[in-house]
C-alpha positions in Angstrom: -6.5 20.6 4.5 -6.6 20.6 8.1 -9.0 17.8 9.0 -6.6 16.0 6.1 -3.7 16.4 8.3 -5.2 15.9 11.4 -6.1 12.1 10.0 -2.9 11.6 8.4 -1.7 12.1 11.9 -4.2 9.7 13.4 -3.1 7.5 10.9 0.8 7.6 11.9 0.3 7.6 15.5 -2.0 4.2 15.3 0.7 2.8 12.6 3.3 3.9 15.3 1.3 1.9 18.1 0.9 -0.6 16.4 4.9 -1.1 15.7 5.4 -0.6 19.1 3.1 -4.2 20.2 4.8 -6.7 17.5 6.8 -9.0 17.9 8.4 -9.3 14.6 9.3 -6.0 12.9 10.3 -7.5 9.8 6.6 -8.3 9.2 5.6 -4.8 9.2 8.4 -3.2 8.2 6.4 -0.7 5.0 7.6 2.2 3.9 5.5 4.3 6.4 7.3 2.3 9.2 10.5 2.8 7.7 9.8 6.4 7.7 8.6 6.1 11.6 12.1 5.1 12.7 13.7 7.6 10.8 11.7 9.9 12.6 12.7 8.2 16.1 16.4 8.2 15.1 16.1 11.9 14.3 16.5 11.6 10.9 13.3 13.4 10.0 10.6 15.5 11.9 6.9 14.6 12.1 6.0 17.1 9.4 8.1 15.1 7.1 6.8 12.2 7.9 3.3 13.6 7.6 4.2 15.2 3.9 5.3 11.6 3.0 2.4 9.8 3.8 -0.2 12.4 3.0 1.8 12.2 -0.4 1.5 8.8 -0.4 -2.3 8.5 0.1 -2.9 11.5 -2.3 -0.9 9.9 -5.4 -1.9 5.9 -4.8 -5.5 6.2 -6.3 -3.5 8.3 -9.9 -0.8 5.5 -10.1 -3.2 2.6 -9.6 -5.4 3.6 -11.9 -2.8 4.2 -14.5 -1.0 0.7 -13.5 -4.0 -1.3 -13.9 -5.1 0.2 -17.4 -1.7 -0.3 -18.6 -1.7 -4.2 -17.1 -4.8 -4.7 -18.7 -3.8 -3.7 -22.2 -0.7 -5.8 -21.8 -3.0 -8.9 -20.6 -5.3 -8.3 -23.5 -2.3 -7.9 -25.9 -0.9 -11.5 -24.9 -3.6 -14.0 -24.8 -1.8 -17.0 -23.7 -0.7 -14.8 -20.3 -4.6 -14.4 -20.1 -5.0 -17.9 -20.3 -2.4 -18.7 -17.7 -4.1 -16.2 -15.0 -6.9 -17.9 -15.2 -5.8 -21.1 -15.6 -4.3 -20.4 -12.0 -7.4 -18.6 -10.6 -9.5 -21.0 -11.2 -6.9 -23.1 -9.4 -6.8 -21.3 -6.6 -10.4 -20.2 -6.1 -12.1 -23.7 -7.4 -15.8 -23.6 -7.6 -15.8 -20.3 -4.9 -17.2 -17.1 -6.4 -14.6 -14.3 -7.1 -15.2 -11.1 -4.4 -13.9 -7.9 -4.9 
């Protein structure tokens, strides 16, 4: 638990650098950036912040997991949409070989 927060605090400080060098803020304006400034305007404290993105990171691998068995059995339910995905990959990639 410690060495968990101790990188989701890593993590915030180098997103927070990182903010500070661009140029364009609307480029990189996420959620954890959004939860930054709240943070500079006072709005929340750094353990908020911290719970928020540690929540973040904890629940993403559940969610995606779930999304993408659910988009699957949706694309294998309607053929056509299958059809039209790769219509467009194949489009898009040409003759290059799909990379993970």
């Amino acid at each position: 638990s410690k060495d968990l927060k101790g990188a989701m605090e890593t993590l915030i400080e180098q997103k927070r650098q990182k903010l500070s060098t661009v140029e364009k803020l609307d480029e990189h304006m996420d959620f954890a950036s959004q939860l930054i400034f709240a943070q500079n305007r006072g709005d929340l404290t750094a353990e908020n912040v911290n719970q928020c993105v540690l929540e973040m990171m904890i629940a993403a691998p559940d969610t995606l997991s779930v999304t993408l068995f659910f988009m699957l059995i949706l694309i294998a339910e309607h053929p056509t949409v299958e059809e039209e995905m790769m219509t467009e990959i194949e489009t898009v990639m040409g003759k290059q070989e799909l990379q993970s």
